[in-house]
TINUFI-71299 format. One record per atom (N, C-alpha, C): residue number from 1; atom name; z, y, x; chain. Coordinates in nm, 4 decimals, always signed. Atoms other than C-alpha are relative to their C-alpha. Example, Ala and Ser with C-alpha at 12.3 -4.5 7.8 and 13.67 -1.06 7.14 Angstrom:
BEGIN
<1; "N"; <+0.0000; -0.1190; +0.0890>; "A">,
<1; "CA"; <+0.7800; -0.4500; +1.2300>; "A">,
<1; "C"; <+0.0000; +0.1200; +0.0900>; "A">,
<2; "N"; <-0.0060; -0.1190; -0.0820>; "A">,
<2; "CA"; <+0.7140; -0.1060; +1.3670>; "A">,
<2; "C"; <+0.0730; +0.1090; -0.0770>; "A">,
END
This chain:
BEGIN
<1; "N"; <+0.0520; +0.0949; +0.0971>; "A">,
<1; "CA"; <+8.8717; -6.0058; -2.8280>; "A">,
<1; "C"; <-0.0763; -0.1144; +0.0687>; "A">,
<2; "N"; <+0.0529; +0.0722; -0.0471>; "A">,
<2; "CA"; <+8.6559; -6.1521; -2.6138>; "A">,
<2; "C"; <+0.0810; -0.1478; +0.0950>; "A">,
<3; "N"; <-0.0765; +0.0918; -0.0712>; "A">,
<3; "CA"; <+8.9382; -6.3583; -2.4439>; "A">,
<3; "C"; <+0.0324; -0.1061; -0.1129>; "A">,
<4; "N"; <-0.0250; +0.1013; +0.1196>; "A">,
<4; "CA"; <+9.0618; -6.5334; -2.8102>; "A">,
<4; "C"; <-0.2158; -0.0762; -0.0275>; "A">,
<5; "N"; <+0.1576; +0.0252; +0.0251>; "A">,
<5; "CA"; <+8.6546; -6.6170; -2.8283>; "A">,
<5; "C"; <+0.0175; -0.1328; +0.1370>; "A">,
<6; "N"; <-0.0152; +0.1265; -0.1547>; "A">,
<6; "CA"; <+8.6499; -6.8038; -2.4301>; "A">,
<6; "C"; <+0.1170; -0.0571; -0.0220>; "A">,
<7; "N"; <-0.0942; +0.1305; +0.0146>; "A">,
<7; "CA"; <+8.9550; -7.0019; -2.5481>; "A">,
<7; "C"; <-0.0194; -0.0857; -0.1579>; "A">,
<8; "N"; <+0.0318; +0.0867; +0.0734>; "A">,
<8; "CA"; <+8.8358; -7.1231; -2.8525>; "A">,
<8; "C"; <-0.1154; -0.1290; +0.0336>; "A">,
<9; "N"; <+0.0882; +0.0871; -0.0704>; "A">,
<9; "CA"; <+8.5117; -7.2420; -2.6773>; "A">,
<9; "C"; <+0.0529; -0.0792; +0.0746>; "A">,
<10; "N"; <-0.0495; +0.1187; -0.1143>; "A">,
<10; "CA"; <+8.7290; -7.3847; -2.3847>; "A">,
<10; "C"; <+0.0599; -0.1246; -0.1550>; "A">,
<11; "N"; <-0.0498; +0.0939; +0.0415>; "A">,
<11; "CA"; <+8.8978; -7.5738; -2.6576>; "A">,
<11; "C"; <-0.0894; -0.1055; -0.0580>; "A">,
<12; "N"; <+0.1192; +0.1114; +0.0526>; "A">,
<12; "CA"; <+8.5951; -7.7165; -2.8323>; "A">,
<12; "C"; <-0.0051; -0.0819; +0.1131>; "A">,
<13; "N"; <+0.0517; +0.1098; -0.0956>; "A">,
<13; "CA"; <+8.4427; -7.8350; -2.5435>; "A">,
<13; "C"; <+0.0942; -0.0957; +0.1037>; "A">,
<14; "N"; <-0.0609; +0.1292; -0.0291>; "A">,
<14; "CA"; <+8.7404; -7.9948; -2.4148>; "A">,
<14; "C"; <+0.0520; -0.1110; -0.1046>; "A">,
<15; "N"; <-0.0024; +0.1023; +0.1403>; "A">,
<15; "CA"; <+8.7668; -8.1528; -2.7851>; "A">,
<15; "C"; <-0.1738; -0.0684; +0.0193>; "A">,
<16; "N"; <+0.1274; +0.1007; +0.0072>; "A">,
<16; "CA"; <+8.4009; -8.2662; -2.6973>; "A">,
<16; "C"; <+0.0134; -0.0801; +0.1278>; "A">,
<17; "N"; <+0.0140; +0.0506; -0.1241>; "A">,
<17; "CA"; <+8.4556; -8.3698; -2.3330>; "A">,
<17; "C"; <+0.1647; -0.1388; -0.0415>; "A">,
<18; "N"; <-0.0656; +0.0875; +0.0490>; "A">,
<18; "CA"; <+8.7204; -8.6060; -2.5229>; "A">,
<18; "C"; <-0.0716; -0.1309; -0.0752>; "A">,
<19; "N"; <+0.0467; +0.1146; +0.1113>; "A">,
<19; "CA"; <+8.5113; -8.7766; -2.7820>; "A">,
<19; "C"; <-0.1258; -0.0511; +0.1334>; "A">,
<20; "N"; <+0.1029; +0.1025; -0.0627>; "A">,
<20; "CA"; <+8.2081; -8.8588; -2.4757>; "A">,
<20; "C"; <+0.0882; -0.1080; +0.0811>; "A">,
<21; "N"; <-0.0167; +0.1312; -0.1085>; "A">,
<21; "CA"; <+8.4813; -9.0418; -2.2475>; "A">,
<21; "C"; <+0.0410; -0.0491; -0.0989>; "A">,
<22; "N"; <-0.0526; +0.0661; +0.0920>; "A">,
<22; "CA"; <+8.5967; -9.2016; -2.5628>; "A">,
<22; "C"; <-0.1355; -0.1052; -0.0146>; "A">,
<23; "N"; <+0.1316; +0.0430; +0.0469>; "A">,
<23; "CA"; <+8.2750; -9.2948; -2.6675>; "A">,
<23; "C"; <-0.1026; -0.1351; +0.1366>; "A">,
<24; "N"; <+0.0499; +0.1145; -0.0999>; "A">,
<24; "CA"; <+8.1704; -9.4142; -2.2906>; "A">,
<24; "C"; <+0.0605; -0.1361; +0.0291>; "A">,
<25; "N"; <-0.1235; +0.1104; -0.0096>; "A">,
<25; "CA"; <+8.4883; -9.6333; -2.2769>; "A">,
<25; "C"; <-0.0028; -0.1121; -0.1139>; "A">,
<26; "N"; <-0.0337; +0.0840; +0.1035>; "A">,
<26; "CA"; <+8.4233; -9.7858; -2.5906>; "A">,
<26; "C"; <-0.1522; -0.0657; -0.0256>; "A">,
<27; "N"; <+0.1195; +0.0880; +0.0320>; "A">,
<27; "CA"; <+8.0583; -9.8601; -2.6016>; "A">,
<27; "C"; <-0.0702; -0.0722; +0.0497>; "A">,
<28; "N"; <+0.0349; +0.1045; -0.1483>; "A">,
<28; "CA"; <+7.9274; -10.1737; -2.4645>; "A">,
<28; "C"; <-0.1795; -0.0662; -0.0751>; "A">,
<29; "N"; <+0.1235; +0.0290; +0.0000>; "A">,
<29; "CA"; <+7.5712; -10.3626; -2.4225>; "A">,
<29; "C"; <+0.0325; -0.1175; -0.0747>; "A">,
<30; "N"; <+0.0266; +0.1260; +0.0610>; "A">,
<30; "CA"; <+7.5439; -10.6395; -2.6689>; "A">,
<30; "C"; <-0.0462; -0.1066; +0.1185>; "A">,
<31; "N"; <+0.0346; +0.1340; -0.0683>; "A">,
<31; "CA"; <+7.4953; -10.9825; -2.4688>; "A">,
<31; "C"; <-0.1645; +0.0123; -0.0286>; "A">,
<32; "N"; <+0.1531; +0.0345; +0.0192>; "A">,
<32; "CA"; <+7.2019; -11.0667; -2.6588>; "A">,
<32; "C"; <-0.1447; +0.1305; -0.0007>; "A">,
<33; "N"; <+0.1069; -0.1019; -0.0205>; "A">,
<33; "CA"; <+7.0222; -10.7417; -2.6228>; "A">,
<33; "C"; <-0.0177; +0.0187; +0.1675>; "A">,
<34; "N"; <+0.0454; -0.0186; -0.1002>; "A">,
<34; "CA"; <+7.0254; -10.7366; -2.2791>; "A">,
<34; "C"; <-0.0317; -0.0963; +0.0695>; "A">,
<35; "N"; <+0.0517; +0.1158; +0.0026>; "A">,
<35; "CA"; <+6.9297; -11.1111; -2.2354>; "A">,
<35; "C"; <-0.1434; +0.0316; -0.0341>; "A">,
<36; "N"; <+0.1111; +0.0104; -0.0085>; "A">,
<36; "CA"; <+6.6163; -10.9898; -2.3747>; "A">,
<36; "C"; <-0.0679; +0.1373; +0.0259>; "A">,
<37; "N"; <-0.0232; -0.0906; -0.0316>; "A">,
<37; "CA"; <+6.6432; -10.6944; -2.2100>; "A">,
<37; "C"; <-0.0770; +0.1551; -0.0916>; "A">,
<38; "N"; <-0.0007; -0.0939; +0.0519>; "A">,
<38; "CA"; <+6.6460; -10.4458; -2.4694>; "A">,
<38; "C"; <+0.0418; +0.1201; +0.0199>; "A">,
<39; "N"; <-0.1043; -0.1457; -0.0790>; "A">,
<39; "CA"; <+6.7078; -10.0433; -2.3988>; "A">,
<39; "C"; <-0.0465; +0.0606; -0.1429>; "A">,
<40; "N"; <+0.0177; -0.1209; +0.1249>; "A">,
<40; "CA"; <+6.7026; -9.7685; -2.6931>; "A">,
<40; "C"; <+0.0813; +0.1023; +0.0255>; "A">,
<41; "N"; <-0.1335; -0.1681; +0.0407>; "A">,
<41; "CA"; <+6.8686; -9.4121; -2.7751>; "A">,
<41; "C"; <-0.0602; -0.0030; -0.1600>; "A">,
<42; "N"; <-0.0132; -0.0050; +0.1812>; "A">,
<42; "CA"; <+6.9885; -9.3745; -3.1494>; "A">,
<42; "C"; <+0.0702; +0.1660; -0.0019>; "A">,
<43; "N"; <-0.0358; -0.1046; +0.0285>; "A">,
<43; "CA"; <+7.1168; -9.0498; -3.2866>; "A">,
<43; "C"; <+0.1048; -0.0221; -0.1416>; "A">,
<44; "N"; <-0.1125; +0.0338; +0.1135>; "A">,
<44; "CA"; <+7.4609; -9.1253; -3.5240>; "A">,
<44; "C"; <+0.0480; +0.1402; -0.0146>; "A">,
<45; "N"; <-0.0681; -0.1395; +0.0840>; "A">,
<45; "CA"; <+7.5852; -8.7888; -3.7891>; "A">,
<45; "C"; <+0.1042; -0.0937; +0.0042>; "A">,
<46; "N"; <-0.1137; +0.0439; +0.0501>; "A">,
<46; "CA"; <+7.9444; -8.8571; -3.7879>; "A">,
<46; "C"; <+0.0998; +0.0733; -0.0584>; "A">,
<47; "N"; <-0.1012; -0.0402; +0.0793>; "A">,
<47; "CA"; <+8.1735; -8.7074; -4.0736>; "A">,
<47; "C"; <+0.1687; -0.0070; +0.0196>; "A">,
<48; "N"; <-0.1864; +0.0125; -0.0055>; "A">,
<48; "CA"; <+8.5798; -8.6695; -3.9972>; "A">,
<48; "C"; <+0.0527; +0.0986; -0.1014>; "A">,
<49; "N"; <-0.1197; -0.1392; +0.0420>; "A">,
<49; "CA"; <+8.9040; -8.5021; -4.0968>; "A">,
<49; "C"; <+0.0532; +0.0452; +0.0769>; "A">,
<50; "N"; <-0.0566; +0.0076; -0.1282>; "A">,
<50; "CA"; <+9.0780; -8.3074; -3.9427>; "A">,
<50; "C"; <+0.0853; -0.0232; +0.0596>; "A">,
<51; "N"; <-0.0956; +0.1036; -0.0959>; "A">,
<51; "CA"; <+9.2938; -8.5733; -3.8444>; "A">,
<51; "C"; <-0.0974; -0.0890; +0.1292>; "A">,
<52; "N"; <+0.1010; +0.0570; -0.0988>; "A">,
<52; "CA"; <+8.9933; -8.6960; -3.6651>; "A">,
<52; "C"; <-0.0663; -0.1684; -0.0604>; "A">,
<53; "N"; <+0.0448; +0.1246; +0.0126>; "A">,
<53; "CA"; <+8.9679; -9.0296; -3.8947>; "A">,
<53; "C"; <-0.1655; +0.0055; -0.0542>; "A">,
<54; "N"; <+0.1614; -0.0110; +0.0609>; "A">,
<54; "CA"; <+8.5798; -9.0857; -3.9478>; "A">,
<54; "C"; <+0.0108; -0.0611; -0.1746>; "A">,
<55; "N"; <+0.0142; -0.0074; +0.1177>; "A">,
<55; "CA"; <+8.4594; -9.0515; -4.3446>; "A">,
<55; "C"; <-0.0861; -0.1097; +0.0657>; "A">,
<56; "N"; <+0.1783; +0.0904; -0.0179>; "A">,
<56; "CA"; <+8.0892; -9.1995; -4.2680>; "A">,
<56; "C"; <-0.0674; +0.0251; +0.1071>; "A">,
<57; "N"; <+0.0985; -0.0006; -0.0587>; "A">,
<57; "CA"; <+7.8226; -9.2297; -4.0576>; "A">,
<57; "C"; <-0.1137; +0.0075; -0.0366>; "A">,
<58; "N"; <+0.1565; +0.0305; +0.0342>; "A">,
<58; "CA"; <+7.4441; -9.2109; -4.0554>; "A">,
<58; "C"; <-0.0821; +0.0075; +0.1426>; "A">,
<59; "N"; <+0.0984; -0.0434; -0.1796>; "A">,
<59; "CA"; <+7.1765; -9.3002; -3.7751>; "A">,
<59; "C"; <-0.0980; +0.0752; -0.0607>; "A">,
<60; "N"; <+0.1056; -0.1381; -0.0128>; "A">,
<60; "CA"; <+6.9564; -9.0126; -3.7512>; "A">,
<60; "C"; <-0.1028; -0.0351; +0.0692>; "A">,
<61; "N"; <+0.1350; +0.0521; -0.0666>; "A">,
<61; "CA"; <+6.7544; -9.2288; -3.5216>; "A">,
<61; "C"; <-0.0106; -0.1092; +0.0396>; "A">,
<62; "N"; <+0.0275; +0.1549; -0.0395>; "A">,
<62; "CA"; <+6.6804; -9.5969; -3.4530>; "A">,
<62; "C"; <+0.0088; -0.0194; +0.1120>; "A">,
<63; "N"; <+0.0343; -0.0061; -0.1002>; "A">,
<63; "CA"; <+6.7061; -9.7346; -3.1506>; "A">,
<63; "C"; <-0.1534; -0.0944; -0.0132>; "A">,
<64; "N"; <+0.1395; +0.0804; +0.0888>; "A">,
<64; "CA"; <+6.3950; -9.9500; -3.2994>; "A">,
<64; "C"; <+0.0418; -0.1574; -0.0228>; "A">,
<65; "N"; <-0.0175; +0.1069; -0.0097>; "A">,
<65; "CA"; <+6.6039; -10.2407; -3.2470>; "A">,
<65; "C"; <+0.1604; -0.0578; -0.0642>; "A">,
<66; "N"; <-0.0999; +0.0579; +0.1017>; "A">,
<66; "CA"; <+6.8134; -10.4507; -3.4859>; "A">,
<66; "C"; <+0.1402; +0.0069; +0.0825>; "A">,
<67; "N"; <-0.1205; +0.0569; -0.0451>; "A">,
<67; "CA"; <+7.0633; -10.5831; -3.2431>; "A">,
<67; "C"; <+0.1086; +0.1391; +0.0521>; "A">,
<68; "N"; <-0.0252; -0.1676; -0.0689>; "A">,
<68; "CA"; <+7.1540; -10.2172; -3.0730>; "A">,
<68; "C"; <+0.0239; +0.0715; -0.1328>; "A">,
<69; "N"; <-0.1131; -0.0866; +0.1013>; "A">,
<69; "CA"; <+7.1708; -10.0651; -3.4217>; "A">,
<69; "C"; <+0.0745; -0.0465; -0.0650>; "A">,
<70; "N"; <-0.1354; +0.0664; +0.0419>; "A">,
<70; "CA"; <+7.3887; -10.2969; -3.5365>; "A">,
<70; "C"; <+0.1362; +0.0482; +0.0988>; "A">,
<71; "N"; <-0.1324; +0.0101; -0.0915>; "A">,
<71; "CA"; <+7.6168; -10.2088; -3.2035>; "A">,
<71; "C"; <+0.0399; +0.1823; -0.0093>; "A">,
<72; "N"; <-0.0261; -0.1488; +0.0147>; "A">,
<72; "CA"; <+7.6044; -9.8253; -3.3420>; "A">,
<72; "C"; <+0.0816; -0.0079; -0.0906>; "A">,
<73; "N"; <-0.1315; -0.0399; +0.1131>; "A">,
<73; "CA"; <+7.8065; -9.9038; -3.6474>; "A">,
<73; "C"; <+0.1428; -0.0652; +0.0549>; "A">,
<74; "N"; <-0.1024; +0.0412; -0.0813>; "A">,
<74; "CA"; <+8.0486; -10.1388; -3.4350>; "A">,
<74; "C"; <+0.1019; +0.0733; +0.0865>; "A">,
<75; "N"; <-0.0743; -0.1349; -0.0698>; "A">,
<75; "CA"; <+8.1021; -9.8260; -3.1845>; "A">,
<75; "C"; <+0.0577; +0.0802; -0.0826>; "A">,
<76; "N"; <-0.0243; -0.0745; +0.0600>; "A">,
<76; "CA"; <+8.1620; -9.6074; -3.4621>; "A">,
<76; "C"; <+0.1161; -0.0612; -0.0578>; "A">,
<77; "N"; <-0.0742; +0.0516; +0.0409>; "A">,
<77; "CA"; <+8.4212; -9.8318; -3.5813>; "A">,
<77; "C"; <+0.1373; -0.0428; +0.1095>; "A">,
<78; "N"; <-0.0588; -0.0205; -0.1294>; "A">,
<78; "CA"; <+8.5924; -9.8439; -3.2423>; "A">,
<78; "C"; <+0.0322; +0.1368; +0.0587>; "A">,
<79; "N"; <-0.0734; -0.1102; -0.0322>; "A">,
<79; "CA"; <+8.6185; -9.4886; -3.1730>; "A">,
<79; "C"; <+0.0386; +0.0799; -0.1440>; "A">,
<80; "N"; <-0.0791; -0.0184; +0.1276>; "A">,
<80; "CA"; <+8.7656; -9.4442; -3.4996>; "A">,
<80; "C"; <+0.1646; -0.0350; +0.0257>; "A">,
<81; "N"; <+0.0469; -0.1510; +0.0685>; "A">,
<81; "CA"; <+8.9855; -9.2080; -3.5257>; "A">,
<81; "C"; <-0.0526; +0.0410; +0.1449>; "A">,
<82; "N"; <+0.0391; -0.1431; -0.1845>; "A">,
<82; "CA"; <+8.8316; -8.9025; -3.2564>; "A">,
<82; "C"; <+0.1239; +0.0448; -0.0046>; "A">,
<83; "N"; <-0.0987; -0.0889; +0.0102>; "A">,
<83; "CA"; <+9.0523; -8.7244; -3.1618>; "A">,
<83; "C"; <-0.0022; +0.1566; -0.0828>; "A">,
<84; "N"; <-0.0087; -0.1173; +0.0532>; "A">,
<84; "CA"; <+9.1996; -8.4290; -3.3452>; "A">,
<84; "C"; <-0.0726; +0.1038; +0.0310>; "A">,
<85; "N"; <+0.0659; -0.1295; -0.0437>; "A">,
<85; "CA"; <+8.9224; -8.1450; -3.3816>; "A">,
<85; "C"; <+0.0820; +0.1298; -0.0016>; "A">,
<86; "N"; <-0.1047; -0.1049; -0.0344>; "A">,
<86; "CA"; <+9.0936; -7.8314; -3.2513>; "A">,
<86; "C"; <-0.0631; +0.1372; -0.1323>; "A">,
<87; "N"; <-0.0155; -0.0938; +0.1357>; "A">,
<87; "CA"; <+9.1770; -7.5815; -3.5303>; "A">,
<87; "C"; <-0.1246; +0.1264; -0.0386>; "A">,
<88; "N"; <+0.0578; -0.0624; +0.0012>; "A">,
<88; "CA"; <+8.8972; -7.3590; -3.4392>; "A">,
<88; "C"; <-0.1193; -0.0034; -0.0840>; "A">,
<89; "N"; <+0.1345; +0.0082; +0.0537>; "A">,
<89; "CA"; <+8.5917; -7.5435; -3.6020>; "A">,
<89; "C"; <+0.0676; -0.0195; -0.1993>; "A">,
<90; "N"; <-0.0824; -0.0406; +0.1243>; "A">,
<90; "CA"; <+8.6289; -7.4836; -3.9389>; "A">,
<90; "C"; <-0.0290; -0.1297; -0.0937>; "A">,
<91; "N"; <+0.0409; +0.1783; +0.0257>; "A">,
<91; "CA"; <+8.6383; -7.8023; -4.2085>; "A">,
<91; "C"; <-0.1580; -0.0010; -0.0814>; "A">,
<92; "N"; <+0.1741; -0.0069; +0.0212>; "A">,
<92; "CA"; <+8.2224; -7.6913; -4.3114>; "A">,
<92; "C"; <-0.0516; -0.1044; +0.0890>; "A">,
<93; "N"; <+0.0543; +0.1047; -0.1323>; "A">,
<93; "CA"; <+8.1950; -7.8489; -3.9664>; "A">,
<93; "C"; <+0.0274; -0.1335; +0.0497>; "A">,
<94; "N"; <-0.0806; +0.1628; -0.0453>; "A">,
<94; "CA"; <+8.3744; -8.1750; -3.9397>; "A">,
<94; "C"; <-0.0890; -0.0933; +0.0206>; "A">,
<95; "N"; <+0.0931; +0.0781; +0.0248>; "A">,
<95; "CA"; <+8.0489; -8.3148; -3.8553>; "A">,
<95; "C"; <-0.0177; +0.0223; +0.1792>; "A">,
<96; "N"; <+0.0200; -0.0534; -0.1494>; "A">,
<96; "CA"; <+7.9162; -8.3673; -3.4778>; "A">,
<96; "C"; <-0.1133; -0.1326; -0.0311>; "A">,
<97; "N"; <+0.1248; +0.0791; -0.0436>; "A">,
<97; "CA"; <+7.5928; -8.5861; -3.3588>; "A">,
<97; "C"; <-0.0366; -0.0859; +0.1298>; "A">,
<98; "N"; <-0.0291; +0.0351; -0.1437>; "A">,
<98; "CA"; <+7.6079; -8.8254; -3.0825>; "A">,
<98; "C"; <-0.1221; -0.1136; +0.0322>; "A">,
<99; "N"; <+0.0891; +0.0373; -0.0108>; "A">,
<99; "CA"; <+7.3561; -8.9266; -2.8952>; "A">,
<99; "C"; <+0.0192; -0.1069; +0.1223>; "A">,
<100; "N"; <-0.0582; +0.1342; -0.0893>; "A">,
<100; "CA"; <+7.3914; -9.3067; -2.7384>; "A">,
<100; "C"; <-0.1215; -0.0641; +0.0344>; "A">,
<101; "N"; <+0.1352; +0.0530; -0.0691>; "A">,
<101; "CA"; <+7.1665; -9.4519; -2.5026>; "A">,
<101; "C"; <+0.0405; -0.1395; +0.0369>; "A">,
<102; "N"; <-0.0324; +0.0991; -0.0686>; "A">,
<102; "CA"; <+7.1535; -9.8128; -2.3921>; "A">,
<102; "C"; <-0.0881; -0.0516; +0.0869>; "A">,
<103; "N"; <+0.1203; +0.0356; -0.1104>; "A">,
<103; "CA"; <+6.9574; -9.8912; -2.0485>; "A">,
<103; "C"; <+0.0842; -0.0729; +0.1048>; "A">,
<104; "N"; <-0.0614; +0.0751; -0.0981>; "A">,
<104; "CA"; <+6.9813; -10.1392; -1.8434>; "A">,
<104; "C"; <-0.0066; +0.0501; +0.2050>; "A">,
<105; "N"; <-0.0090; -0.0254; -0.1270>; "A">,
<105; "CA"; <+7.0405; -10.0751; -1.4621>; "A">,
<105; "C"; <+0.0317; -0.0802; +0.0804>; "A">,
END
């Protein structure tokens, strides 16, 4: 039993190790926020099916700054759809929480 258990997990987490390079590939620094060199972390609930197309969103946490949470609903609109969540999570769960940082370096 324990083997159908370690392949469901492998599958999640390579259904999650999908949506962060998705997510890194797709989310960029606003111009004007880093002109005045703005940094934040926001916290976006995001709702799918399980085709992976996103229902809704919600930020769960500000980055405190207009321009940056404006570039959270933009991302969310760009990695739209995720990819297909693997059959394991059941559709209670079609929900995940992603946590996006923007710092300059």
């Amino acid at each position: 039993m324990t083997g159908i258990s370690d392949a469901r997990a492998s599958d999640i987490k390579s259904w999650q190790g999908k949506i962060v390079k998705l997510v890194s590939k797709k989310q960029v620094y606003p111009r004007a926020a880093m002109r005045q060199e703005l940094e934040g972390k926001a916290k976006v609930k995001i709702s799918f099916d399980r085709s992976g197309n996103i229902i809704s969103h919600e930020v769960l946490q500000s980055t405190g700054h207009d321009i940056l949470d404006a570039e959270v609903t933009n991302l969310v609109k760009r990695i739209n759809p995720l990819p297909a969540p693997p059959a394991e999570l059941g559709d209670d769960k079609l929900v995940i929480v992603l946590p996006l940082t923007w710092t300059i370096q």
